[in-house]
N, C-alpha and C positions, 0 to 999 in steps of 0.2 A: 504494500500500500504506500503510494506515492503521497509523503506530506509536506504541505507548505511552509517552510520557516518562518513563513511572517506571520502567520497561524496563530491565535493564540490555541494555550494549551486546551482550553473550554470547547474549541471547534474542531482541533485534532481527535481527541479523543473521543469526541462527537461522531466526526467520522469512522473512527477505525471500530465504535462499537456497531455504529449504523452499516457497515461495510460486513462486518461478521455476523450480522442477527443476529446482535443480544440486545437486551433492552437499552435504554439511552442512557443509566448508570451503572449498566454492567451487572448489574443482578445485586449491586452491595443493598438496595432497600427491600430486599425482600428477606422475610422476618425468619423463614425457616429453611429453606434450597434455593439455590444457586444454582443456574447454569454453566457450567465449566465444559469448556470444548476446544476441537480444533475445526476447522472449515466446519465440514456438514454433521460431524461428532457432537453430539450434545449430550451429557450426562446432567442430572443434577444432582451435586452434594450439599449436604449441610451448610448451613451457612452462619457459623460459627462468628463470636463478636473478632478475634483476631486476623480472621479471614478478610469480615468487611471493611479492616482497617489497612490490612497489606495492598489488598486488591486493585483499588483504585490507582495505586503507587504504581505497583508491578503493569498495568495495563498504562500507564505514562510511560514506565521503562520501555517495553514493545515501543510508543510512537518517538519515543528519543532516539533508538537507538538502532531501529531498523530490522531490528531481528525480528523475524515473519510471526505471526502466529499461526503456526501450524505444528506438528510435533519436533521437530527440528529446530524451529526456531524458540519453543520450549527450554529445548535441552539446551541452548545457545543464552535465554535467557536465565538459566539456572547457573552457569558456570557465570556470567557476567555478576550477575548479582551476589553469589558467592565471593568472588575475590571486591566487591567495589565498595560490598559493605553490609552486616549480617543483616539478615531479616528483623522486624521491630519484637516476634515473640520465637519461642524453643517451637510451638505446635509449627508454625508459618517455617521452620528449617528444616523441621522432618518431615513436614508434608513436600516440600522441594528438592532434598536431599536424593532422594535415588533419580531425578530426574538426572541427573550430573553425569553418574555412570550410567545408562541408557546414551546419554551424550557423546561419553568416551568410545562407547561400544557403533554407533551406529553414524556420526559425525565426528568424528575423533581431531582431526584437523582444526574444523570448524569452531568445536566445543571450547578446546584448546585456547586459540584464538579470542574467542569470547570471553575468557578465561584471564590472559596475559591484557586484554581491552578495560578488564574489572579492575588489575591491579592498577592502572593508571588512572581510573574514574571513581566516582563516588553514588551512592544510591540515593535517591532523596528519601528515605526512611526515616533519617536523621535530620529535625531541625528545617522542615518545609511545614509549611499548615497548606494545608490542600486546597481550599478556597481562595487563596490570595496565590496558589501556586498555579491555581486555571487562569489566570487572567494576562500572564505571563504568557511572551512569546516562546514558538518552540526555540526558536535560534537561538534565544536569551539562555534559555534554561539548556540546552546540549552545549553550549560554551563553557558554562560552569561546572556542569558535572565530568563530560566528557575530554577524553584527550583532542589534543588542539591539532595533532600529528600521527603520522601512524606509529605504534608500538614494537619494540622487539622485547622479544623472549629473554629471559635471563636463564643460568641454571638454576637458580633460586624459583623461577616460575616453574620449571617444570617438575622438581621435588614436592610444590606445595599444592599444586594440580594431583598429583599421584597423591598424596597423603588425603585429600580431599577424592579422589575417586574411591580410593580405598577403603574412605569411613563411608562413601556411598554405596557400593556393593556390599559391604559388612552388613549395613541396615537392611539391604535386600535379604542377603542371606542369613539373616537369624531368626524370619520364621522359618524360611526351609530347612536350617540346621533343629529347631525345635520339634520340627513333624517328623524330619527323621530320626533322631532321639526317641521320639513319644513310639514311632512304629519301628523300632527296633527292638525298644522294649516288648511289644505285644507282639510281637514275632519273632 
C-alpha cells in the first residue's frame, strides 16, 4: 500500500484499515473480539485491554514502515519491532514472539533485515499519546523514528537476532516438548 508522506497519520491509517477490510479503528473498540488477519484471512480473537492498547501503534508501524500486511510482512514487523523497542506489556511479546522464528524460517533474509532496520529505529510505544500522534504527518513521524540511511549489519546484530530467534522457537517448542512428555508417559 502506496502512502502519502504529506498524509497525516489520521488519513494513512484510515486508509490502510479501509484498504484491508477492517473496521475504521481496526477493531480496538470493540469490547470482546477483534478481527486479526492477513489479506482475505480473518480470524477473531479476544480483544484483550493490552491488545487495544498495542494495536493501534503496531498498525502505525505497518504505514511507517512499509512492511506489507500480509504474513511476511508480519514476521518483518515482528523482528522490526523486537530490536526498535519492547512491546508496552509481557502478554503483547508473547503473543508476537514466535512470529520472529516463523520469520527466520520462511523470510530469513528479509526478517533479518527488518531486524538490523529495528536496531537503528525506535517504536512509538514509548512516550507518543496517540491522539496528538494522528494528527502528525507521516514524513514527520518516519524521520524520527526511522533511520535517515540504509543500515548494515554488525556481528553484534547477528548474535542478538539468533538469541532472539532462539527464545522464539523455544516458546514454540515447549508445548510440543510438554505433549510429548505427557504421551510418553502414557505410553
Amino acid at each position: 500500500m502506496e502512502v502519502d508522506p504529506n498524509a497525516s497519520l489520521k488519513e494513512a491509517v484510515a486508509q490502510f484499515y479501509t484498504c484491508h477490510g477492517f473496521p475504521i479503528d481496526g477493531g480496538v473498540s470493540a469490547e470482546r473480539w477483534s478481527p486479526v488477519g492477513c489479506r482475505d484471512l480473518k480470524v477473531y480473537l479476544p480483544n484483550f485491554e493490552w491488545r487495544r492498547r498495542a494495536l493501534p501503534l503496531h498498525d502505525i508501524h505497518h504505514v511507517l514502515t512499509g512492511y506489507p500486511f500480509r504474513p511476511t510482512g508480519e514476521f518483518e514487523m515482528a523482528a522490526w519491532e523486537f530490536a526498535a523497542g519492547r512491546y508496552p506489556n509481557p502478554l503483547s511479546t508473547l503473543f508476537c514472539l514466535p512470529l520472529v522464528s516463523m520469520g527466520a524460517c520462511v523470510v530469513p533474509r528479509r526478517s533479518f533485515s527488518a531486524f538490523v532496520r529495528g536496531k537503528y529505529s525506535r517504536t512509538l510505544y514509548q512516550g507518543y499519546a496517540y491522539p496528538e500522534l494522528l494528527e502528525r504527518r507521516v514524513a514527520d513521524v518516519r524521520a524520527e523514528i526511522l533511520p535517515s540511511a540504509p543500515v548494515a549489519a554488525t556481528p553484534r546484530h547477528y548474535l542478538e537476532y539468533l538469541a532472539l530467534v532462539a527464545c522464539s522457537a523455544s516458546l514454540i517448542a515447549l508445548p510440543l516438548l510438554g505433549i510429548a512428555f505427557v504421551l510418553s508417559e502414557i505410553f
